[in-house]
VOFI-64355 format. One line per field, with one value per residue: residue in three letters; residue number from 0; y, z, x negated of N, C-alpha, C in turn. Coordinates in nm, 4 decimals. Example, Ala and Ser with C-alpha at 12.3 -4.5 7.8 and 13.67 -1.06 7.14 Angstrom:
2
residuo = c(ala  ser)
num = c(0  1)
n.north = c(-0.5690  -0.2250)
n.up = c(0.7800  0.7080)
n.east = c(-1.3190  -1.2850)
ca.north = c(-0.4500  -0.1060)
ca.up = c(0.7800  0.7140)
ca.east = c(-1.2300  -1.3670)
c.north = c(-0.3300  0.0030)
c.up = c(0.7800  0.7870)
c.east = c(-1.3200  -1.2900)
This chain:
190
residuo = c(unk  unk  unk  unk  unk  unk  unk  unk  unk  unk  unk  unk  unk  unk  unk  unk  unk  unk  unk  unk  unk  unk  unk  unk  unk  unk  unk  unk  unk  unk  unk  unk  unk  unk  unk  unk  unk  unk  unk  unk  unk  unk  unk  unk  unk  unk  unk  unk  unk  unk  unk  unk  unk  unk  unk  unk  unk  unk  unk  unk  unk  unk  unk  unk  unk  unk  unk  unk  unk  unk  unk  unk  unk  unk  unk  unk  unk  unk  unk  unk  unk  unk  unk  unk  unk  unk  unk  unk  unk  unk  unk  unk  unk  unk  unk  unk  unk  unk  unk  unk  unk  unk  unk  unk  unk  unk  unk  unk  unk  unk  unk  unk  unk  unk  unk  unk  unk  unk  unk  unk  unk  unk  unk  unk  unk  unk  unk  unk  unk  unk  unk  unk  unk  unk  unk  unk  unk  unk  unk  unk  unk  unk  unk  unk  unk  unk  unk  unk  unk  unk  unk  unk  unk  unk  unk  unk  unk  unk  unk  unk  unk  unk  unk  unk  unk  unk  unk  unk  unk  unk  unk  unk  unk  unk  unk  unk  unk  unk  unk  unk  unk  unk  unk  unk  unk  unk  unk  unk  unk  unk)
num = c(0  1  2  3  4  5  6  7  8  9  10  11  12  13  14  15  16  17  18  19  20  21  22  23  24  25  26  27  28  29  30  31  32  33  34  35  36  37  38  39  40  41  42  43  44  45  46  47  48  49  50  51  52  53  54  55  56  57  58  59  60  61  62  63  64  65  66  67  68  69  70  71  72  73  74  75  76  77  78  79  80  81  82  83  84  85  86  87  88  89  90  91  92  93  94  95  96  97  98  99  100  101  102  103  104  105  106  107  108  109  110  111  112  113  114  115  116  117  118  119  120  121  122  123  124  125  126  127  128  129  130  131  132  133  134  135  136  137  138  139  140  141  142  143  144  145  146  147  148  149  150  151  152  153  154  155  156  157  158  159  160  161  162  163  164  165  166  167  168  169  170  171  172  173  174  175  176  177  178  179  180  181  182  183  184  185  186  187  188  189)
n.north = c(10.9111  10.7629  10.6526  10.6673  10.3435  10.1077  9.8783  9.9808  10.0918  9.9195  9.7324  9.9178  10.0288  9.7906  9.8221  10.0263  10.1095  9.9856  9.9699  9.8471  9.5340  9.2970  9.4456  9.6419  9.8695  9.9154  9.8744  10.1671  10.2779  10.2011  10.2751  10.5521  10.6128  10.5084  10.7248  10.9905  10.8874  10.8684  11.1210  11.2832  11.2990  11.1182  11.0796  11.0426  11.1318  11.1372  11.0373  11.2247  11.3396  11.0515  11.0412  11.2477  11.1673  10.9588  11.0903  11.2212  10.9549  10.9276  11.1235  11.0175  10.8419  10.9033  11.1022  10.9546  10.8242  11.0339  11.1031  10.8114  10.9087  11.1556  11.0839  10.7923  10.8049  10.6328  10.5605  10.5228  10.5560  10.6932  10.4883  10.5810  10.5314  10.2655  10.3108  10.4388  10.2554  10.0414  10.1920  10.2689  10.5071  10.7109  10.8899  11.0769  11.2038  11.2779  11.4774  11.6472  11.7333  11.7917  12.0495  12.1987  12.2368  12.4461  12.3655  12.2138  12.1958  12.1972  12.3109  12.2602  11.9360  11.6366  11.4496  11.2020  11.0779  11.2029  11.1555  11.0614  11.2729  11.4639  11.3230  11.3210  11.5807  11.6330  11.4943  11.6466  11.8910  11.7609  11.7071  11.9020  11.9191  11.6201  11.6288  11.8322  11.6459  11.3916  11.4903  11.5474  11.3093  11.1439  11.2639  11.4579  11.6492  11.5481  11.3095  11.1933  11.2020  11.0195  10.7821  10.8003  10.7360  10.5063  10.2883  10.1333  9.9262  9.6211  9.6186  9.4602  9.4331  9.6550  9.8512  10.0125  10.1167  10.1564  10.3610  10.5394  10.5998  10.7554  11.0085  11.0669  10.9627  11.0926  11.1566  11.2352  11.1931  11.1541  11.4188  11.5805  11.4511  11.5422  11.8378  11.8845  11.7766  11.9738  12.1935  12.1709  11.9281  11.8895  11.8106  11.5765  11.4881  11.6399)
n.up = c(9.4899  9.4034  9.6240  9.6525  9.7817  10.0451  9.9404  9.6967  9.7113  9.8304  9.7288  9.6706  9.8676  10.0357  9.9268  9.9855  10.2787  10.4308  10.5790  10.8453  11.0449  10.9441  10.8818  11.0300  11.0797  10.8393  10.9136  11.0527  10.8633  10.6802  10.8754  10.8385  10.5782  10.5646  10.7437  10.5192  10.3066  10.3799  10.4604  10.2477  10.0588  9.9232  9.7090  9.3964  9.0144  8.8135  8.5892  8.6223  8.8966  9.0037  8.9742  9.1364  9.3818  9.4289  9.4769  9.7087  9.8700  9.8090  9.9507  10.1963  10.2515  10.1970  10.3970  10.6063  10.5664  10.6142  10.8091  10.9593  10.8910  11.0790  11.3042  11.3765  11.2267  11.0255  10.7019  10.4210  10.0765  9.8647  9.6320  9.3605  9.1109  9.1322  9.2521  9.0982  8.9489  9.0503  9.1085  8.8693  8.7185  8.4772  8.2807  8.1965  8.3222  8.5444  8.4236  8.3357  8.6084  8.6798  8.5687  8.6810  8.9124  9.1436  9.2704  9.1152  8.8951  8.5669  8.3795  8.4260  8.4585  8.5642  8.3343  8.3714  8.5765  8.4853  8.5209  8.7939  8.9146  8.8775  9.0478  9.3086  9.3748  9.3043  9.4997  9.7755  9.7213  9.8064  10.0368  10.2422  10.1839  10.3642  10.5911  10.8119  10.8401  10.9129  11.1830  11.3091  11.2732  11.4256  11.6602  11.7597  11.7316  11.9471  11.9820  11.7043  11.6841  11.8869  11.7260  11.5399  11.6483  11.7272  11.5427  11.4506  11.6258  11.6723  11.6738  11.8558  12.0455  12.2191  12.5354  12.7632  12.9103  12.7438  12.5697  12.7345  12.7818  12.5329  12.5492  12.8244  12.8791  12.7476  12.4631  12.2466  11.9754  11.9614  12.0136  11.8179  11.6573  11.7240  11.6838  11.4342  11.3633  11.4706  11.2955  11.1015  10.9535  10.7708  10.4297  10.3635  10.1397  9.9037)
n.east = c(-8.3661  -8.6495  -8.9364  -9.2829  -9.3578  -9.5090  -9.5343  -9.5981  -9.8199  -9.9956  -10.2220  -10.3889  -10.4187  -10.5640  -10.8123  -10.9154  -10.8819  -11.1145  -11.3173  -11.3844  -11.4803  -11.2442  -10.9926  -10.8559  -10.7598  -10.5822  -10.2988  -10.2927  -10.2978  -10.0438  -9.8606  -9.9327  -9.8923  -9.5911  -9.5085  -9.5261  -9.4302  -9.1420  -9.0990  -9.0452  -9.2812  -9.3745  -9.1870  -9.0779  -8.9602  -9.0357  -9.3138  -9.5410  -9.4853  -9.4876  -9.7673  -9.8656  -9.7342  -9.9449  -10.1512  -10.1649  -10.1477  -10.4265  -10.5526  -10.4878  -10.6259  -10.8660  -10.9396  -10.8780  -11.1584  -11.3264  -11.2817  -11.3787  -11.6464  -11.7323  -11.6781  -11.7439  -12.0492  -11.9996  -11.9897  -11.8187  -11.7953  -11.5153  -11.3500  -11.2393  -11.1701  -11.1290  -10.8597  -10.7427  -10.7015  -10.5913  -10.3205  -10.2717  -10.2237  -10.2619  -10.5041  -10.4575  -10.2421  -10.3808  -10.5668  -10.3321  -10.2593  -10.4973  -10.5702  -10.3256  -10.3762  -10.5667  -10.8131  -10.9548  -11.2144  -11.1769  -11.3678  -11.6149  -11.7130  -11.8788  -12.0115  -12.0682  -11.8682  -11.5876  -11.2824  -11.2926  -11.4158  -11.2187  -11.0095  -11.0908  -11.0872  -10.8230  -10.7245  -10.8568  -10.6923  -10.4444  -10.4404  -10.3747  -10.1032  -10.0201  -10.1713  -10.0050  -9.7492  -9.8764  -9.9421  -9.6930  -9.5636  -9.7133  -9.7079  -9.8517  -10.0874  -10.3337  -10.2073  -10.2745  -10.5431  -10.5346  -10.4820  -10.6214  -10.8983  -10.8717  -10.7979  -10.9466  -10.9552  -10.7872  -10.4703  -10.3120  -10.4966  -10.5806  -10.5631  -10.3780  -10.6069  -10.8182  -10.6652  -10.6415  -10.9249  -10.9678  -10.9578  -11.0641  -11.3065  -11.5547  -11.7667  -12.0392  -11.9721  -11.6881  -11.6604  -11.7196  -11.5564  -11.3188  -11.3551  -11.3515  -11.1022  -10.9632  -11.0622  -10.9274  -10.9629  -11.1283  -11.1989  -11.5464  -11.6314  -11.7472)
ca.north = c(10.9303  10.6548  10.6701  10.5475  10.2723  10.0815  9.7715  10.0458  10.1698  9.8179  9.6789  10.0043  10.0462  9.7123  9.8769  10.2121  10.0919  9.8316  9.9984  9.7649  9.3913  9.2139  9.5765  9.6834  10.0374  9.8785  9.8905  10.2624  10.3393  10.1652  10.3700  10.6832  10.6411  10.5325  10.8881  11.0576  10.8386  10.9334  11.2894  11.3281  11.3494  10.9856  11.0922  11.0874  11.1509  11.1296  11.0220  11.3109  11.3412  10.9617  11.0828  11.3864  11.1089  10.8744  11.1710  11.2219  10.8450  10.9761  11.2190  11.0010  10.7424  11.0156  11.1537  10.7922  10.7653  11.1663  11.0891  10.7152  10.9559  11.2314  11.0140  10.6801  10.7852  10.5715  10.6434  10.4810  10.6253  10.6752  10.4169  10.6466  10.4186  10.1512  10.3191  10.5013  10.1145  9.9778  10.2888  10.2685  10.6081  10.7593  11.0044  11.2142  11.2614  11.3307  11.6146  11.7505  11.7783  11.8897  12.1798  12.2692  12.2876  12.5661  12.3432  12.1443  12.2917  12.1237  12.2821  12.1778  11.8085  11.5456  11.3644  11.0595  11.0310  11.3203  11.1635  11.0464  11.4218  11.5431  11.2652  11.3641  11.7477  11.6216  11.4438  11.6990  11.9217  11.7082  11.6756  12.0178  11.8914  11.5505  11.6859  11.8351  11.5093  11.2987  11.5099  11.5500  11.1840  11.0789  11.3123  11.6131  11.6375  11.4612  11.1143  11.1364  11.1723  10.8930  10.6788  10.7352  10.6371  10.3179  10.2610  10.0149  9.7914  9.5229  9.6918  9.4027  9.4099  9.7958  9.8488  10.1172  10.1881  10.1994  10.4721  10.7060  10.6540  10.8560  11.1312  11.0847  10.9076  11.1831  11.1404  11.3406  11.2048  11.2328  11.5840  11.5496  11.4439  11.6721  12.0008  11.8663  11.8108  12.1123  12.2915  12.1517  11.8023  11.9400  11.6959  11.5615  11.4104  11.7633)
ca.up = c(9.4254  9.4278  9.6635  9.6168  9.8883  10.1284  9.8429  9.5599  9.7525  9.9225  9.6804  9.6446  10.0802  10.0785  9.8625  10.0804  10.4094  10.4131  10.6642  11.0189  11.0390  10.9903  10.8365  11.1551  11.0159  10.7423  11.0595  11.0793  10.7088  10.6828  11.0000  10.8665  10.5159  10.5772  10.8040  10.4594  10.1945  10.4578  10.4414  10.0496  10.0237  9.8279  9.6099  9.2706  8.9702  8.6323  8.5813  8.6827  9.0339  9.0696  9.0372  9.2738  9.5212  9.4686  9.5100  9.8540  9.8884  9.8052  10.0362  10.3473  10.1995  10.2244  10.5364  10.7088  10.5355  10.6801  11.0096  11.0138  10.8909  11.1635  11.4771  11.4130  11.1479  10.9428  10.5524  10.3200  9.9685  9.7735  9.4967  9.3012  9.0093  9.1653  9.3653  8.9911  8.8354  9.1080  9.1396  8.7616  8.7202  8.3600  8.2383  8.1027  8.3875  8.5636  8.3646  8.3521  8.7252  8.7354  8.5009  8.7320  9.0256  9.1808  9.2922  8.9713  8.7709  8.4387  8.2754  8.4690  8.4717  8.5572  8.2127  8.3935  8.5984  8.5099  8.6554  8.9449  8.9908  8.9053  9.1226  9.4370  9.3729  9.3504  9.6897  9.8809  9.7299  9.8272  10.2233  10.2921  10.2449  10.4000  10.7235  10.9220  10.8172  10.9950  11.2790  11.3169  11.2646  11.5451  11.7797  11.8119  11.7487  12.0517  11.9304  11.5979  11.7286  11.9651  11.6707  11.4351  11.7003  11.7763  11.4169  11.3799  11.6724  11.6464  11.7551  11.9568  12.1545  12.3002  12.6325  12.8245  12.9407  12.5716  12.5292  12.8276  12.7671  12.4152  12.6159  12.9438  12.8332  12.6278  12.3709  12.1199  11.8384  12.0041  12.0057  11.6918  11.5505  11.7459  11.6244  11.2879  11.3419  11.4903  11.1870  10.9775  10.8668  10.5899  10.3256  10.3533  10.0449  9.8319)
ca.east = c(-8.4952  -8.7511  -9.0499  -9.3780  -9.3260  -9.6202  -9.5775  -9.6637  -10.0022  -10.0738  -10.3272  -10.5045  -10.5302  -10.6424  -10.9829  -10.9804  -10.8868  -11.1641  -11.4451  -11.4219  -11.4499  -11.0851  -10.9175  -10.7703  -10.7013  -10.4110  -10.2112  -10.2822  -10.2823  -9.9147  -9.8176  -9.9339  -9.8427  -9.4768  -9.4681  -9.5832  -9.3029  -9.0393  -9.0826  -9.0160  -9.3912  -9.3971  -9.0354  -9.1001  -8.8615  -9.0534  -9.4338  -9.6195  -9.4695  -9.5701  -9.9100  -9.8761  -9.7262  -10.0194  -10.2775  -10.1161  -10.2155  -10.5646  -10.5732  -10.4585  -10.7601  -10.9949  -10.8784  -10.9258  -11.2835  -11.3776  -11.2283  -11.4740  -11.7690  -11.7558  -11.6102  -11.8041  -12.1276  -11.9615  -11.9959  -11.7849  -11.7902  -11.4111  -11.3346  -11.1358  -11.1686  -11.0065  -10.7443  -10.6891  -10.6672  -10.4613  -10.2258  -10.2160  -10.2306  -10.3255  -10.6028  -10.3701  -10.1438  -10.4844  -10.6062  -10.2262  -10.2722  -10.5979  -10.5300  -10.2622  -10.4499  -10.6752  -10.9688  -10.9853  -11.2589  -11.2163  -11.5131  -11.7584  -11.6898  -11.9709  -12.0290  -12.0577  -11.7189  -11.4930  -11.1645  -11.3300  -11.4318  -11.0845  -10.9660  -11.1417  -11.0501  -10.6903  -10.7106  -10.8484  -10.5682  -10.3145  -10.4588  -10.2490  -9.9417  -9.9819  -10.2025  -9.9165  -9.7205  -9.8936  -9.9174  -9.5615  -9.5366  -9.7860  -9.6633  -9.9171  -10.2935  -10.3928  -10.1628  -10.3300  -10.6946  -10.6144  -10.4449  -10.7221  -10.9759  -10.8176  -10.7724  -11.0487  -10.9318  -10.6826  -10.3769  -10.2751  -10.6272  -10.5494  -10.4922  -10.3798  -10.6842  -10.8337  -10.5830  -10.6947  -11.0758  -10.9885  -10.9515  -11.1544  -11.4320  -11.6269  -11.8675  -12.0633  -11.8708  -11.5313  -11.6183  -11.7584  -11.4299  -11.1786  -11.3577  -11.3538  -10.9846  -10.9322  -11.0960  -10.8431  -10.9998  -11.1567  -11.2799  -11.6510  -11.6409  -11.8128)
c.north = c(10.8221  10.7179  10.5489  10.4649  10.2069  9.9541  9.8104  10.0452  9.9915  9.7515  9.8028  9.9998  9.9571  9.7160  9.9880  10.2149  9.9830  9.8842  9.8965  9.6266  9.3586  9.3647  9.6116  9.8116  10.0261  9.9009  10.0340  10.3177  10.3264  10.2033  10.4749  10.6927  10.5978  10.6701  10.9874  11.0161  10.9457  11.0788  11.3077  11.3480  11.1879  10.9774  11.1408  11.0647  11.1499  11.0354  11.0612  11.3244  11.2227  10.9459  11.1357  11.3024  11.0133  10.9174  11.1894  11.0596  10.8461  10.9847  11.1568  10.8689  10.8327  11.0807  11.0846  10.8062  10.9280  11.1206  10.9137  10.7880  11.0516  11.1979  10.8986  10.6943  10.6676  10.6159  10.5257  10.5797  10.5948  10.5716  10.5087  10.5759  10.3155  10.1942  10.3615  10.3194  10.0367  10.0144  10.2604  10.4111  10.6337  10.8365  11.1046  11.2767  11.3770  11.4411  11.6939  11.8258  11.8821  12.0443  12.2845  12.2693  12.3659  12.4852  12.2807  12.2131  12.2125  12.1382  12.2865  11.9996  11.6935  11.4164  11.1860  10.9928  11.1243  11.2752  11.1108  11.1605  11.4792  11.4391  11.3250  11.5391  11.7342  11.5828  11.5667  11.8375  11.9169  11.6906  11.7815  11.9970  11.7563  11.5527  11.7340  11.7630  11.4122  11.3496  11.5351  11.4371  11.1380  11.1464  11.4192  11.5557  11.5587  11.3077  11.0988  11.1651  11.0517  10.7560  10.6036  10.6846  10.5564  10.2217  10.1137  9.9157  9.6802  9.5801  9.6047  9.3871  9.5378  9.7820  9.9739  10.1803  10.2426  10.2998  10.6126  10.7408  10.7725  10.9506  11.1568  11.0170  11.0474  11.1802  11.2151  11.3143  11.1813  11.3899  11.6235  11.5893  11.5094  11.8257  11.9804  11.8698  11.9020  12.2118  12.2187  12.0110  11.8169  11.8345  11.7295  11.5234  11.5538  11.7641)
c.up = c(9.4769  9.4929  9.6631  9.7911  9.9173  10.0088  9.7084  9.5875  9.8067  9.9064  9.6807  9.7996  10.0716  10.0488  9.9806  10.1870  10.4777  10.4858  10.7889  10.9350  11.0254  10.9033  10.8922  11.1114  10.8788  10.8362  11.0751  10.9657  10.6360  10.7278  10.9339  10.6847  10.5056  10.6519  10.6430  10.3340  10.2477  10.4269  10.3348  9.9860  9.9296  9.7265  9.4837  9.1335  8.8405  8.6797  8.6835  8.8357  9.0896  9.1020  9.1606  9.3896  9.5656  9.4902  9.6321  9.9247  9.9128  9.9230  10.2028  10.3609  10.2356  10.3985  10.6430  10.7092  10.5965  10.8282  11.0571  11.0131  11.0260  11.2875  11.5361  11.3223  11.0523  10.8368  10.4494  10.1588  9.9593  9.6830  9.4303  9.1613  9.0223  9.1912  9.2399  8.9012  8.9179  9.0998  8.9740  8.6956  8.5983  8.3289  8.2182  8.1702  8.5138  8.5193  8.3722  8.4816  8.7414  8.6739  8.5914  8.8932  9.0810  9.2107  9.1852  8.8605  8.6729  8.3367  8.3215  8.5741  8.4925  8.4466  8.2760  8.4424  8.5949  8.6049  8.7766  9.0208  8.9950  8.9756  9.3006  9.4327  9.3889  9.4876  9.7605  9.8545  9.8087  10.0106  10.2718  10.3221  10.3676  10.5699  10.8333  10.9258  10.9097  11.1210  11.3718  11.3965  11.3656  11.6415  11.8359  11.7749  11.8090  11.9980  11.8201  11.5958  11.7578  11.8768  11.5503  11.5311  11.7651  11.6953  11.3943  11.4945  11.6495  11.7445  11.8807  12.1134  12.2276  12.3358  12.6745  12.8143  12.8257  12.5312  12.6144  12.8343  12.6193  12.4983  12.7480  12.9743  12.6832  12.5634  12.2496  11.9781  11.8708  11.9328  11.9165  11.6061  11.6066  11.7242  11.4643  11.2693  11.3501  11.3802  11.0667  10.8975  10.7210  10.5054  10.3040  10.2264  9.8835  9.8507)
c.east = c(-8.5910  -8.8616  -9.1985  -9.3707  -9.4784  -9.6788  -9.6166  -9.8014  -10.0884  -10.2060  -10.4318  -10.5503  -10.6124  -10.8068  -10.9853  -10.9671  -10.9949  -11.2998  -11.4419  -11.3731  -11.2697  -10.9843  -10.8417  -10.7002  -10.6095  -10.3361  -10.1952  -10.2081  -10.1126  -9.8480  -9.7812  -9.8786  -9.6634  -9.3999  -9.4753  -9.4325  -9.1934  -9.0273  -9.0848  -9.1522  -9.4309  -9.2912  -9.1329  -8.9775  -8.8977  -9.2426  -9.4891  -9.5906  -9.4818  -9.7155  -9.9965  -9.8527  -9.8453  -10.1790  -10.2784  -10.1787  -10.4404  -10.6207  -10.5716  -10.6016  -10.9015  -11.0201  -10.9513  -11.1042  -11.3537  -11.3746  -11.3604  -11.6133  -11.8088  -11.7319  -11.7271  -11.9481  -12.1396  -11.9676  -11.9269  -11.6873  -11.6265  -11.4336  -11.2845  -11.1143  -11.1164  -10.9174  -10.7051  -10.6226  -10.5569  -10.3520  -10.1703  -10.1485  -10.2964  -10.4517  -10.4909  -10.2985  -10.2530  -10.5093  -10.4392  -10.2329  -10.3226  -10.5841  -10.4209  -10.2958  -10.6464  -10.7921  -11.0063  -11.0984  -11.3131  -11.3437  -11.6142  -11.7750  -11.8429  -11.9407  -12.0080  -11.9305  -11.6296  -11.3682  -11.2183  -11.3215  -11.2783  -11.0180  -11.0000  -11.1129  -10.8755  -10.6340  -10.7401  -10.7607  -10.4932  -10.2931  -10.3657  -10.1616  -9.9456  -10.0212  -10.0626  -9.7895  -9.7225  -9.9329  -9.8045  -9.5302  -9.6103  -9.7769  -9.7489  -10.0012  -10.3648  -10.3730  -10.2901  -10.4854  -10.6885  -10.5667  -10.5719  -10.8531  -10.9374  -10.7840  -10.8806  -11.0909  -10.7878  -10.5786  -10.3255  -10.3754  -10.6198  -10.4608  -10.4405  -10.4719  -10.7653  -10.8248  -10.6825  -10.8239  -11.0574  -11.0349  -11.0379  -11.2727  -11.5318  -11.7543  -11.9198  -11.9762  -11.7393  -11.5253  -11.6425  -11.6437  -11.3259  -11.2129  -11.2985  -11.1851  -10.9739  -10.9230  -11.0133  -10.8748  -11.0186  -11.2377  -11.4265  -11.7313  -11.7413  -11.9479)
């Protein structure tokens, strides 16, 4: 079964991974979405389940851009319009989705960007499945705190010590961003 692979999503990360100087966090995003292919969570077998795999893409886009808002008061909006034009993703497969999912509420659509809206209702869907994914994949809670805050240095520039300030260096938005994990990394984006 074909998976959406890192050279399907690459052009869209390069729009949604694009918050720190130099795009240090492709490095993460490549990391954490090859943990996400791997696990059958990028297998697709007709259309529609290339959608479902590239909403999961969404979701780990969103994820990143929650986790820069609550750690670093960072704010970078979704494209979902691009990542929908890069991904190459339909309307139609869109609304099939959204229709078949519980947060989707098709009739009360914003006139101005409906699939955007049913885009961003599909992502934070899709965070469920791919959340204990990439915690799996980074090795507990703790790794993937200390991967996503290290995300937006040059992997080759972290040191050791880098590593152990995550954790013993404490700061209001550390703690910020490990309740927020804690509580499930719930999408800011509403």
């Amino acid at each position: 079964m074909p998976k959406q692979t890192w050279d399907e999503v690459e052009t869209a990360a390069n729009n949604a991974f694009n918050v720190w100087v130099g795009n240090p966090e492709l490095g993460w995003a490549k990391h954490a979405w090859t943990l996400i292919a791997e696990s059958q969570l990028g297998e697709y077998s007709n259309e529609l389940e290339r959608h479902i795999a590239a909403f999961r893409f969404f979701a780990l886009a969103d994820l990143y851009l929650d986790f820069c808002k609550v750690g670093f008061d960072e704010e970078v909006e979704s494209d979902y319009s691009q990542w929908i034009e890069d991904l190459k993703l339909s309307e139609l497969h869109i609304g099939i989705l959204s229709a078949r999912t519980a947060g989707c509420d098709v009739d009360n659509l914003d006139d101005e960007n409906p699939i955007g809206q049913l885009a961003q209702a599909l992502s934070a869907d899709a965070r469920g499945a791919i959340l204990p994914v990439l915690t799996r994949g980074f090795g507990g809670q703790p790794k993937l705190f200390e991967s996503l805050w290290l995300s937006r240095n040059d992997k080759s520039d972290i040191t050791d010590d880098d590593r152990a300030d995550v954790f013993f260096e404490i700061t209001g938005e550390k703690m910020r961003a490990w309740a927020w994990m804690e509580q499930g990394c719930q999408s800011c984006r509403f």
